[in-house]
Backbone bond lengths (Angstrom), bond angles and torsions (degrees), N, CA, C in turn:
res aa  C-N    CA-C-N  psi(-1)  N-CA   C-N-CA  omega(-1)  CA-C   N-CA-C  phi
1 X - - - 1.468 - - 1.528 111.14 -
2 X 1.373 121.31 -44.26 1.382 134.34 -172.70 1.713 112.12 -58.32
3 X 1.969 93.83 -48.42 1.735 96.68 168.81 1.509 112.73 -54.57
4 X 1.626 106.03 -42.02 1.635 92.04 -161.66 1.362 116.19 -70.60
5 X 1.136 117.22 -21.34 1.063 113.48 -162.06 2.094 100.82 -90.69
6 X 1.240 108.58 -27.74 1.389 88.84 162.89 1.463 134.04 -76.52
7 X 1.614 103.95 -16.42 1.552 94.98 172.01 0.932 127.97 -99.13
8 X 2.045 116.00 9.95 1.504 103.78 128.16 1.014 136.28 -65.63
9 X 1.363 129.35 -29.01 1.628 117.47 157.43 0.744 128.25 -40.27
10 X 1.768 118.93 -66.25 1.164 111.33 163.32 1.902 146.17 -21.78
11 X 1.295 82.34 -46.81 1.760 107.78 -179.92 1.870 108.42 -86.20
12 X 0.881 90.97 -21.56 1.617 88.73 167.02 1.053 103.71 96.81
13 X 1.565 135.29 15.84 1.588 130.18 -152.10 1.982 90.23 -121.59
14 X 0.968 99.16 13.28 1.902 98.82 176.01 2.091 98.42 -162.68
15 X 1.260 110.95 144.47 0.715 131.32 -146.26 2.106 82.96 -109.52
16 X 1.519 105.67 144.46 1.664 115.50 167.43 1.748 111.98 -45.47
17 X 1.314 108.50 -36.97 1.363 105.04 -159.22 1.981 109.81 -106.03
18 X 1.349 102.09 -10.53 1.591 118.59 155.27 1.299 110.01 -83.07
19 X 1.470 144.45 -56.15 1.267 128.26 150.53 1.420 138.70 -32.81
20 X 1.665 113.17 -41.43 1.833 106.23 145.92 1.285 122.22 -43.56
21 X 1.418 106.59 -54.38 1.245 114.33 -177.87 1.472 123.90 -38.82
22 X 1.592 105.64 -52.78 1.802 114.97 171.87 1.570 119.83 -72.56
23 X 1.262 119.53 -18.95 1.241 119.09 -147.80 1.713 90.40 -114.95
24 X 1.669 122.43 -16.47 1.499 111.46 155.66 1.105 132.23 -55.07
25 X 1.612 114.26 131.63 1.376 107.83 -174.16 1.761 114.25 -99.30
26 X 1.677 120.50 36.04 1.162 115.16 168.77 1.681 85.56 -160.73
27 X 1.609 113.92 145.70 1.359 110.77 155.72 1.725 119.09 -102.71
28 X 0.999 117.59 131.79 1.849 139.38 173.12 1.579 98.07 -60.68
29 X 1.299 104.80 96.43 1.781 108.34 168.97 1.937 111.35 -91.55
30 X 1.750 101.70 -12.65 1.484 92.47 -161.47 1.153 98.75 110.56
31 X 1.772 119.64 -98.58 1.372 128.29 -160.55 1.655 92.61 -81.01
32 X 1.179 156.38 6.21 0.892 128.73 -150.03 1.915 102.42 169.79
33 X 1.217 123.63 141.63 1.797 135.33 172.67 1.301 106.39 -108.00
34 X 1.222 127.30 105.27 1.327 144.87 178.96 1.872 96.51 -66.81
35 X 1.405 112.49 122.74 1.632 102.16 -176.43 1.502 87.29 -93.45
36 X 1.196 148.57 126.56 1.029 169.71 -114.80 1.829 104.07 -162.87
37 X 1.331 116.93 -36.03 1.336 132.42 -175.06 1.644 108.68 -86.24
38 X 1.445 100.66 -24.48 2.064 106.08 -153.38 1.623 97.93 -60.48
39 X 1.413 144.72 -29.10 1.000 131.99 177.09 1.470 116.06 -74.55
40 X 1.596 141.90 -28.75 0.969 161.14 144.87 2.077 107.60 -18.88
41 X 1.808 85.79 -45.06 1.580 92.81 -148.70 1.806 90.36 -100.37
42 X 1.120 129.36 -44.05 1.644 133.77 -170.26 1.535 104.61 -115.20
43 X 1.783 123.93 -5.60 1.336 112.74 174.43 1.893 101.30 77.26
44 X 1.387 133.69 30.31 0.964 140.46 136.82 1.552 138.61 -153.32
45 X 1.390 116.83 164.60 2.026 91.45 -160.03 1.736 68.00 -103.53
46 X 1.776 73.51 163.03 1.291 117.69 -172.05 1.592 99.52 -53.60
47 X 1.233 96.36 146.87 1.640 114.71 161.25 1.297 149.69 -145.27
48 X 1.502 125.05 122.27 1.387 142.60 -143.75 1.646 121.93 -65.47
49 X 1.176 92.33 94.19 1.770 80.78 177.95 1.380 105.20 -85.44
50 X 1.504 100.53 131.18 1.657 129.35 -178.60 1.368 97.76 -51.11
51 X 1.102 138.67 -71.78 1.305 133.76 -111.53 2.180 104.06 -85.05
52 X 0.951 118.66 133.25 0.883 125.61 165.98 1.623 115.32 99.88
53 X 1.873 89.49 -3.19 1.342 102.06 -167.62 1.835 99.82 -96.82
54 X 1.377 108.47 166.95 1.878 101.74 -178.32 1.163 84.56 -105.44
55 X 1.691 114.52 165.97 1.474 144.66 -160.04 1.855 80.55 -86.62
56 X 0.901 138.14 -30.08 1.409 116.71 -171.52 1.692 98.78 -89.26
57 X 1.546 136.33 -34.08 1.409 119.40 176.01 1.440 118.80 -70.48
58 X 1.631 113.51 -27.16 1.406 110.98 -175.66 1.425 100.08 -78.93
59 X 1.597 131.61 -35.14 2.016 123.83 159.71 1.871 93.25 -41.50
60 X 0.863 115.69 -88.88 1.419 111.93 -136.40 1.768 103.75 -50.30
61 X 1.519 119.10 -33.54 1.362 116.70 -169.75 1.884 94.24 -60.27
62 X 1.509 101.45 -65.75 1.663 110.76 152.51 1.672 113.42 21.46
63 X 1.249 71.06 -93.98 1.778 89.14 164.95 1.279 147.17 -52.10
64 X 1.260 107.85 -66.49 1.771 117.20 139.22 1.566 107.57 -10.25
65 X 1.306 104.82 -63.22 2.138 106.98 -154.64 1.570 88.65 -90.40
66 X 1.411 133.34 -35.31 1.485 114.23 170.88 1.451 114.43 -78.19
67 X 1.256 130.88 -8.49 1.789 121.60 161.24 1.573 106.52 -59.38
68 X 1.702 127.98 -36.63 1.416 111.47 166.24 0.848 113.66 -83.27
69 X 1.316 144.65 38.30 1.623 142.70 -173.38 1.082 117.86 20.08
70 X 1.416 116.86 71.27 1.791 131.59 167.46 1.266 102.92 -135.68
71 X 1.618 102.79 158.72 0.889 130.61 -153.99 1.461 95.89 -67.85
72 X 1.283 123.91 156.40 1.734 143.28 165.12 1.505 114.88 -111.54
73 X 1.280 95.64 107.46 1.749 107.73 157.25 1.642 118.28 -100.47
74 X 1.089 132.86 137.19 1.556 136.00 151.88 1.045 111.68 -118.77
75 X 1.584 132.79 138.06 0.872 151.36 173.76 1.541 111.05 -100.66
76 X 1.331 119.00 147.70 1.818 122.06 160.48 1.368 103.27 47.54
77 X 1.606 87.76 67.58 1.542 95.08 165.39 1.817 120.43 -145.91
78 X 1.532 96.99 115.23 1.816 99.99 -158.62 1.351 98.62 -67.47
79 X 1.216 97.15 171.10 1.664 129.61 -177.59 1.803 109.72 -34.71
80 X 1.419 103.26 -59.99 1.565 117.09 -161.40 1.522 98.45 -86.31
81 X 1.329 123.38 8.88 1.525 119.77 -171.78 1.741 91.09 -126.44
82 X 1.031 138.55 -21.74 1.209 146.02 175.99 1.516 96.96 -84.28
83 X 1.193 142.52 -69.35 1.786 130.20 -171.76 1.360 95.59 -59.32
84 X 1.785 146.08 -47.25 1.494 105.67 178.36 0.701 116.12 -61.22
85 X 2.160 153.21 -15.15 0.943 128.11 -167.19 1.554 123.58 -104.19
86 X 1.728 90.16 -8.30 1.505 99.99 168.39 1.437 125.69 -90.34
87 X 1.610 114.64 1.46 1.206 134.36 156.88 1.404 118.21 -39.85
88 X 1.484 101.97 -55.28 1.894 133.73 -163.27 1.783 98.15 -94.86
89 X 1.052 114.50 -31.62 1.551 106.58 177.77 1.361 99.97 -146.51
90 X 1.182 127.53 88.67 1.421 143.02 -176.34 1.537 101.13 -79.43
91 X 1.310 153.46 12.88 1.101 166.14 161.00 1.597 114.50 -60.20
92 X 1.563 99.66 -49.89 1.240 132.07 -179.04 2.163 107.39 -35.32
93 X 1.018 139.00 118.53 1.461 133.88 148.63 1.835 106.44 -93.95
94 X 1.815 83.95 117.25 1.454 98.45 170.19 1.816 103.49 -101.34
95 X 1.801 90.68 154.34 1.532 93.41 -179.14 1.147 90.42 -137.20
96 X 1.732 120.22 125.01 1.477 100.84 -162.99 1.859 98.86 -116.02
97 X 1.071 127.48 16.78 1.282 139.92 -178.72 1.941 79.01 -71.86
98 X 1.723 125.96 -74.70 1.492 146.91 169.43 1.236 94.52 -34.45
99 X 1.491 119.86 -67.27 1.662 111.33 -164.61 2.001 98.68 94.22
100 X 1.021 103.27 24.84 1.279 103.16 -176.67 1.756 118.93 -123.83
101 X 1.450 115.69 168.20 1.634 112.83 178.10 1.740 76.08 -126.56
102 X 1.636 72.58 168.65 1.665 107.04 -179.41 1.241 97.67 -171.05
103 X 1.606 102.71 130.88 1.617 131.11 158.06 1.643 114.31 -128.95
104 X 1.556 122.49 136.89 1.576 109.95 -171.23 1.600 68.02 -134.99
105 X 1.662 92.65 128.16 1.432 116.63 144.88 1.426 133.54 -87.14
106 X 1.758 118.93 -31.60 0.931 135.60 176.81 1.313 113.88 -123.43
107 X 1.907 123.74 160.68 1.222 128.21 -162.35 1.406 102.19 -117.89
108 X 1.329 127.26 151.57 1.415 120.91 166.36 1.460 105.95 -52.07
109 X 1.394 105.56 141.71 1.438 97.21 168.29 1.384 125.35 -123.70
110 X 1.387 99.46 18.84 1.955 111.93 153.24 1.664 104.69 -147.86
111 X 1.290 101.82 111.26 1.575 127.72 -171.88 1.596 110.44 -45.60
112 X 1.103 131.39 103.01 1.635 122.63 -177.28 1.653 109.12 -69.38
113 X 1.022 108.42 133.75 1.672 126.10 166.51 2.233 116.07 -65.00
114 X 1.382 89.02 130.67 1.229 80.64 169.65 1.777 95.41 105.12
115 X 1.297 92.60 -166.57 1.621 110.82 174.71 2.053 105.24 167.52
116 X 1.637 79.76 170.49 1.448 99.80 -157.07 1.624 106.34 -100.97
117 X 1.101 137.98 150.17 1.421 127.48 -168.29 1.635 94.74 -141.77
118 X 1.536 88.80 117.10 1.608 127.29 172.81 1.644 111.71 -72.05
119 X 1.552 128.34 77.19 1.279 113.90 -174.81 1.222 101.49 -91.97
120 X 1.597 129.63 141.66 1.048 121.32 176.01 1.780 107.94 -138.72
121 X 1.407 107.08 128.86 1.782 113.42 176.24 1.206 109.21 -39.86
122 X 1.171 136.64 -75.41 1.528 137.04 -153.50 1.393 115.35 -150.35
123 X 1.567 121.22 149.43 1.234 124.89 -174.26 1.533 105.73 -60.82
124 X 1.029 139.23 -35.91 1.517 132.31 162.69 2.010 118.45 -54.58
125 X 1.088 100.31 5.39 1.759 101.59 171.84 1.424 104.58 -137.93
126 X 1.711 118.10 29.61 1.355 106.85 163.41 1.676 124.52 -102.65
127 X 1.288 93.07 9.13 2.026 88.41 160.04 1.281 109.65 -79.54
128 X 1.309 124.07 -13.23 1.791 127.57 -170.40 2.086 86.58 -84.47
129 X 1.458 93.07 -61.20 1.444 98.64 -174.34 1.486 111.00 -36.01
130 X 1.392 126.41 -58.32 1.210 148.21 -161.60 1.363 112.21 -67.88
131 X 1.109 115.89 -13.49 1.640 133.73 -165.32 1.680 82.58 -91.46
132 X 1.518 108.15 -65.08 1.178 103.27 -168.71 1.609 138.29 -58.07
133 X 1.469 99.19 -43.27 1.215 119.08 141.81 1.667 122.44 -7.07
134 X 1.166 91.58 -97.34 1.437 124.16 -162.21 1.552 96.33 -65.11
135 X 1.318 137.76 -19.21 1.015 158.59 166.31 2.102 122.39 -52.61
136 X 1.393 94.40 -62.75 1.428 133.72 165.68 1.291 103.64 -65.09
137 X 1.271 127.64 -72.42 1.586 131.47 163.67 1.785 117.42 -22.24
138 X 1.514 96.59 -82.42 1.496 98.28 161.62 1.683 126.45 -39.58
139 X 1.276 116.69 -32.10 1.263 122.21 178.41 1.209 102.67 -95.02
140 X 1.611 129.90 46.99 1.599 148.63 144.91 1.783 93.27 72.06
141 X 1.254 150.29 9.22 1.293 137.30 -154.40 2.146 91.47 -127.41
142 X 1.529 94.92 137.74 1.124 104.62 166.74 1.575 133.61 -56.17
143 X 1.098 138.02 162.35 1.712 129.16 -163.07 1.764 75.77 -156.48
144 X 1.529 90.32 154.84 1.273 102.01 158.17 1.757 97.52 -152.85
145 X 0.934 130.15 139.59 1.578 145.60 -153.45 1.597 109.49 -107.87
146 X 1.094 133.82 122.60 1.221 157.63 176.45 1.606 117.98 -108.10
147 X 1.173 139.12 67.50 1.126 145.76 -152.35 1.505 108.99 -93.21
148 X 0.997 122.78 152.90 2.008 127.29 175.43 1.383 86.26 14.67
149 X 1.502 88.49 89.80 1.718 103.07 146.92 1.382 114.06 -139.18
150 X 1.193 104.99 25.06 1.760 108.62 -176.84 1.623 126.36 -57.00
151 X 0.916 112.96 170.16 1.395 127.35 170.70 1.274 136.12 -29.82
152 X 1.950 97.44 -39.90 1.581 83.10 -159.41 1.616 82.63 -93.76
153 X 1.469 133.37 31.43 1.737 142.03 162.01 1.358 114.51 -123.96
154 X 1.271 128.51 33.98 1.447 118.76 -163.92 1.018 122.67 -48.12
155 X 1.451 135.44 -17.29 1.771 147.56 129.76 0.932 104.56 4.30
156 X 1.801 124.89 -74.39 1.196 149.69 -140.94 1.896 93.32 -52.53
157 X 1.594 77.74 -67.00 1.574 120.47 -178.70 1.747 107.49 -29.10
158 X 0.991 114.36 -54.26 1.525 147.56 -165.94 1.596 115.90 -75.75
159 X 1.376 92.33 -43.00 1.886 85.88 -178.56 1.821 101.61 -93.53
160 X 1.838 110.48 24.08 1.573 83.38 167.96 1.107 86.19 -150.72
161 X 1.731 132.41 43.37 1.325 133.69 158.51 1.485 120.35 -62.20
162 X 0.924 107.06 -18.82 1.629 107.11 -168.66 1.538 105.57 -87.23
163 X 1.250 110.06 -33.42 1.932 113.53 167.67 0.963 113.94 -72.32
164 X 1.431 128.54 -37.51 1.705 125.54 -178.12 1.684 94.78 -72.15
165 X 0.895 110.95 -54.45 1.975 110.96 -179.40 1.557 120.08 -43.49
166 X 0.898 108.66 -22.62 1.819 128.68 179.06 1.577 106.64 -85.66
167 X 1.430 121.30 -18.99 1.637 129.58 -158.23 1.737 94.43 -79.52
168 X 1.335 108.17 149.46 1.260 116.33 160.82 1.691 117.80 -41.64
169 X 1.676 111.06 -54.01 1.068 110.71 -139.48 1.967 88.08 -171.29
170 X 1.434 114.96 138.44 1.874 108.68 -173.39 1.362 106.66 -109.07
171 X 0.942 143.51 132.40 1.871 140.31 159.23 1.443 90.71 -106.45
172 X 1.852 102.59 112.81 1.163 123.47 178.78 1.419 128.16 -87.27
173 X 1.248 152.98 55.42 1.475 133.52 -146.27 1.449 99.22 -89.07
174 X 1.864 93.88 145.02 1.507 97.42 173.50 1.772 95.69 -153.22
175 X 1.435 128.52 151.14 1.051 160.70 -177.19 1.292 103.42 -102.12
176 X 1.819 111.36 -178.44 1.340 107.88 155.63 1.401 100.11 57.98
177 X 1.724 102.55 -169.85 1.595 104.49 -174.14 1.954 107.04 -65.79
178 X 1.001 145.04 -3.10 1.464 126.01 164.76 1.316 107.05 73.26
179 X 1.005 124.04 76.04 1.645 144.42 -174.35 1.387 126.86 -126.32
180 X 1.137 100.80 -24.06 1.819 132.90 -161.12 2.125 82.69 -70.28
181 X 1.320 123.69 -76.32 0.994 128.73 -161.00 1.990 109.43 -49.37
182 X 1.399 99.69 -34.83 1.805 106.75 179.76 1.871 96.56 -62.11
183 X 1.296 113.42 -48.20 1.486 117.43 -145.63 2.217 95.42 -74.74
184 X 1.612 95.22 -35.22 1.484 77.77 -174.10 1.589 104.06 -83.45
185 X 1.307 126.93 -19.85 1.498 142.58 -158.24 1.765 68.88 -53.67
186 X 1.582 132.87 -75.11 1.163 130.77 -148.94 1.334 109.66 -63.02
187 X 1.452 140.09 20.47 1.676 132.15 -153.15 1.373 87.76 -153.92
188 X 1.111 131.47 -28.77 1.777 121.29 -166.11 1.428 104.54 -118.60
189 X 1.459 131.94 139.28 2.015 141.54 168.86 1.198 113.82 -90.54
190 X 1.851 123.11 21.95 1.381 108.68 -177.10 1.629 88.76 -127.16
191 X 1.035 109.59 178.25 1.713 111.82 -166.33 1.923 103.27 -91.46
192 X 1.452 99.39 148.03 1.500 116.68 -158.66 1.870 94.43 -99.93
193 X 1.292 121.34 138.64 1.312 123.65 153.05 1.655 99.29 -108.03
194 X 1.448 104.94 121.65 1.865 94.26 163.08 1.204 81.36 -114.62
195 X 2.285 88.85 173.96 1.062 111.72 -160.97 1.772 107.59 -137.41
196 X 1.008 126.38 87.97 1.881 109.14 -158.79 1.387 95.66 -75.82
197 X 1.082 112.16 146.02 1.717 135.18 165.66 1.402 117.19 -95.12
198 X 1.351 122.81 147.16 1.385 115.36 156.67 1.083 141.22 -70.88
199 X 1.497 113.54 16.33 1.526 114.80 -163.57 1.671 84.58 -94.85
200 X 1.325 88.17 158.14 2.209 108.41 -168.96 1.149 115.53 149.85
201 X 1.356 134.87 153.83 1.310 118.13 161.17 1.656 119.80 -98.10
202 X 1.377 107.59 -155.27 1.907 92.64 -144.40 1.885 115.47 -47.17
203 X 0.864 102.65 -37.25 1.950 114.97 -170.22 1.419 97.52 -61.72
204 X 1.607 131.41 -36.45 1.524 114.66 135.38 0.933 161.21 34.78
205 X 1.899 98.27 -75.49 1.470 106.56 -178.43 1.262 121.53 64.31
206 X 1.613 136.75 19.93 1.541 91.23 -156.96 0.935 156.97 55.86
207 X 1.844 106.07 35.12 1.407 103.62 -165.47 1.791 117.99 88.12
208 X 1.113 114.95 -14.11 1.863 80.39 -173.22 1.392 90.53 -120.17
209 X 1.422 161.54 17.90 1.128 139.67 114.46 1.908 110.52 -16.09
210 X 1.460 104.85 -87.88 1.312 92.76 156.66 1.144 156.34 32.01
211 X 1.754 96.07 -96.87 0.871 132.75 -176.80 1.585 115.82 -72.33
212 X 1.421 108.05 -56.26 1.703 109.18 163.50 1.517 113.69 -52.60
213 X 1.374 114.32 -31.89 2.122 108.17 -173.79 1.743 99.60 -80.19
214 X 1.351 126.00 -21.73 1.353 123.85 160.54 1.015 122.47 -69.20
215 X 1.350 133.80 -20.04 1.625 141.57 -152.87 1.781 91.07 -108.71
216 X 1.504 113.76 -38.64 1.263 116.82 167.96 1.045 139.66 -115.53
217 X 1.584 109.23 55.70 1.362 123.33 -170.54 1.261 111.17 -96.11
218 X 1.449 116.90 132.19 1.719 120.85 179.20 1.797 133.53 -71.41
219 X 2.103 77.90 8.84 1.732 79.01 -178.99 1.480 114.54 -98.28
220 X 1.391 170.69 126.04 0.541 152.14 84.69 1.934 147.31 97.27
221 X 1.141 140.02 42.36 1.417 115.57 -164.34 1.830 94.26 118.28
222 X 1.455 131.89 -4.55 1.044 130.06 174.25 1.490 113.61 -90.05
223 X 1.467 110.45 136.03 0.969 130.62 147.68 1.299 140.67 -114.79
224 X 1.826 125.49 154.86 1.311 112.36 -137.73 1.927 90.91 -126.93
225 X 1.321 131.18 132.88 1.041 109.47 156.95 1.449 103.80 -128.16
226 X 1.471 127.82 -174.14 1.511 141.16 -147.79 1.531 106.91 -67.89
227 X 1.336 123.88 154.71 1.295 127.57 173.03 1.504 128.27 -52.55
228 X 1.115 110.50 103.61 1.443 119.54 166.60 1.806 98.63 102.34
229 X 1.349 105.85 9.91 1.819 100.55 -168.61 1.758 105.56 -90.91
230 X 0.983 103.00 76.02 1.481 124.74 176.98 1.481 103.79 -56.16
231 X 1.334 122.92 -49.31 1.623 121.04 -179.40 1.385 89.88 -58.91
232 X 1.531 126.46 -77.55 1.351 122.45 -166.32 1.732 121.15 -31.40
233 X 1.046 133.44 -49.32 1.152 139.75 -179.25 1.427 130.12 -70.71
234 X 2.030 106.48 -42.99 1.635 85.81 124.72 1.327 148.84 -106.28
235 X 0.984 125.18 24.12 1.447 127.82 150.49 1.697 117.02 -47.24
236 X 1.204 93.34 -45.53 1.981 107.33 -174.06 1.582 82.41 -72.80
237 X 1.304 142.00 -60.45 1.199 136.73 -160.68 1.502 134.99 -43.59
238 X 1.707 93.35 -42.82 0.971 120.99 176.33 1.962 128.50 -70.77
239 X 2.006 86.94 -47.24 1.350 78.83 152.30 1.546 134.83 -68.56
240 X 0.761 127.48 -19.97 1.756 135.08 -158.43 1.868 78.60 -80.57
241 X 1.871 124.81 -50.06 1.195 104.73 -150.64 1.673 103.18 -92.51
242 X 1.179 112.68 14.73 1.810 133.11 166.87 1.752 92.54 -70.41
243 X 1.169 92.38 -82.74 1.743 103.60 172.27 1.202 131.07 -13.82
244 X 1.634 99.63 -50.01 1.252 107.87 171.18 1.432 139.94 -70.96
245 X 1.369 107.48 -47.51 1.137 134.41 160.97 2.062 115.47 -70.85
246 X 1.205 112.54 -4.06 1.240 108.61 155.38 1.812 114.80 88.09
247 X 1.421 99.55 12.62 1.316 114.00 169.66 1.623 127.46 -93.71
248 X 1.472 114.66 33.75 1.095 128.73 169.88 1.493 116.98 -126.84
């Protein structure tokens, strides 16, 4: 990229200050620095967490990351903030179970082997799940979904151990006391991301009951990231199943 773009300079067919232009590795929005480089540097472009952001800054960044023709993720983004922005770029697939947008401009273009397994405690912690999901998905890698298989059914759990055991790599979500991640840590040899949720009632916390019985779990190969951070968990997932498959 670096040659081509100087021997359009050279050639006169790009201009000194259009070549800054390509060869910056962040764009200046004002509200905001488009990292423009982050796929270069971790092997994925940057991605927008909704929340706190207005439907007109998450368009324009939008834009920004689709002028290099890459893919668009948003994260944590409600219902009534997702139709203004799919107004302006109707391209956009919202999933609002996730709370997320997605646009793919580009396709993997060497198919990864394997896949990632989404276990999740209970139908009340599958917008966390779904985040992740849909997350992993977007990040070109197969998912296969394990839904209410929690604890207080370890059955559940049990009649689909043998598919989660085959997975690259597990993103565990669990609510409530957060147990789900100890019980498979002991059944699967590939490394665990859990995920605690806030769903529980008051003793809870919000999640960090949870969150502490994940942080101190006696199984093994687990790792723990923040409450309810469904991107985070697969994000880590995804790299580990890059790794695997030999795309790093």
């Amino acid at each position: 990229m670096l040659e081509d773009i100087l021997k359009k300079v050279e050639n006169g067919l790009m201009s000194a200050e259009e070549a800054e232009r390509e060869l910056a590795t962040f764009e200046n929005l004002g509200f905001a620095k488009v990292d423009h480089h982050r796929k270069k540097r971790q092997g994925f472009p940057e991605v927008i967490f909704g929340e706190g952001k207005t439907p007109s800054q998450i368009l324009d960044i939008s834009r920004a990351i689709l002028a290099k023709n890459e893919n668009i993720l948003v994260t944590r983004v409600d219902k009534e903030k997702a139709e203004i922005i799919k107004k302006e770029l109707p391209f956009f697939t919202y999933h609002e179970i996730a709370q997320l947008l997605f646009y793919k401009t580009i396709e993997e273009t060497v198919p990864m082997k394997g896949y990632i397994a989404i276990v999740c405690a209970g139908t009340s912690d599958m917008r966390v799940a779904e985040e992740a999901a849909l997350t992993a998905e977007a990040f070109g890698v197969e998912v296969r979904r394990f839904y209410d298989v929690g604890v207080a059914g370890i059955h559940r759990l049990l009649a689909n151990i043998e598919e989660i055991q085959k997975a690259t790599v597990s993103v565990v979500i669990a609510g409530m006391e957060g147990a789900l991640p100890s019980v498979v840590g002991g059944l699967v040899s590939h490394p665990i991301i859990a995920v605690p949720t806030s769903i529980g009632y008051g003793a809870n916390f919000q999640g960090l009951s949870a969150l502490l019985t994940m942080l101190n779990s006696c199984a093994s190969g687990i790792s723990v990231v923040n409450i309810d951070n469904g991107f985070g968990g697969a994000y880590n997932a995804v790299t580990i199943h890059r790794i695997a498959n030999q795309q790093i």
